[in-house]
N, C-alpha and C positions, 0 to 999 in steps of 0.2 A: 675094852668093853663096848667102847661106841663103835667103834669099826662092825667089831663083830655083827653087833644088834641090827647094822644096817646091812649085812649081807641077808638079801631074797631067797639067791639059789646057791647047789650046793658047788658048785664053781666059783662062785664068788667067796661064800663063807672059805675055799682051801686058798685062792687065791690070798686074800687076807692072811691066814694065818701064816702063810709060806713066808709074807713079808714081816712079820712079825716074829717069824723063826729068826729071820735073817737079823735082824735090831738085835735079837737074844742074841745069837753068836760072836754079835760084833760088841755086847755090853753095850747097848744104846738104848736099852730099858730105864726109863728114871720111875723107881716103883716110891711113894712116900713114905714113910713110918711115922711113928708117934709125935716124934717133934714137928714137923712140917702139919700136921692137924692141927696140933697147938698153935703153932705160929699163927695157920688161918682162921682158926676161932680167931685171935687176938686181930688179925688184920679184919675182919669181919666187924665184930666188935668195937672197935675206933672206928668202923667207916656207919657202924650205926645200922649194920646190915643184918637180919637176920639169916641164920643160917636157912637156905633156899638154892635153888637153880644157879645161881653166882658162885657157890660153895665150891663147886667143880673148878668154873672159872678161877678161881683165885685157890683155890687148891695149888692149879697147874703154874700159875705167877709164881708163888712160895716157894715151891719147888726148883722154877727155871731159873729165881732168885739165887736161891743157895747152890748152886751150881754155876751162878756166873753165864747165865744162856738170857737170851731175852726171848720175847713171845709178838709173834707177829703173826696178822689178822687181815682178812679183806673182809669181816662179817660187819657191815660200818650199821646195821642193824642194832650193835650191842652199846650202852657209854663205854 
């Protein structure tokens, strides 16, 4: 969705999807379902957070969690 939203033209916007074809083919889509919402309510919750702009952030956490991946950032903007 954010990729997407940031393609200007429409080279970009195929460009993008083409790699996102490619993630599809290979199963390297991590899409969330119900439990991983819940989880992030919950982690949200204990951290005192309301659900807002972090929501995503720690959505994608929950997620890379339960999958055993970790999440790595150069965005030293964010805690």
């Amino acid at each position: 969705m954010e990729l997407l939203s940031g393609a200007h033209t429409k080279k970009n916007y195929q460009l993008i999807n083409d790699v996102i074809d490619t993630f599809e083919r290979h199963r390297r889509i991590l899409v969330p379902g119900l439990e991983e919402f819940k989880q992030t309510g919950s982690v949200l919750s204990d951290l005192g957070w309301p659900a807002s702009k972090k929501s995503n952030d720690a959505l994608i956490a929950v997620c890379a969690r339960n999958i055993g991946s970790e999440i790595w950032t150069s965005d030293y903007s964010e805690p």
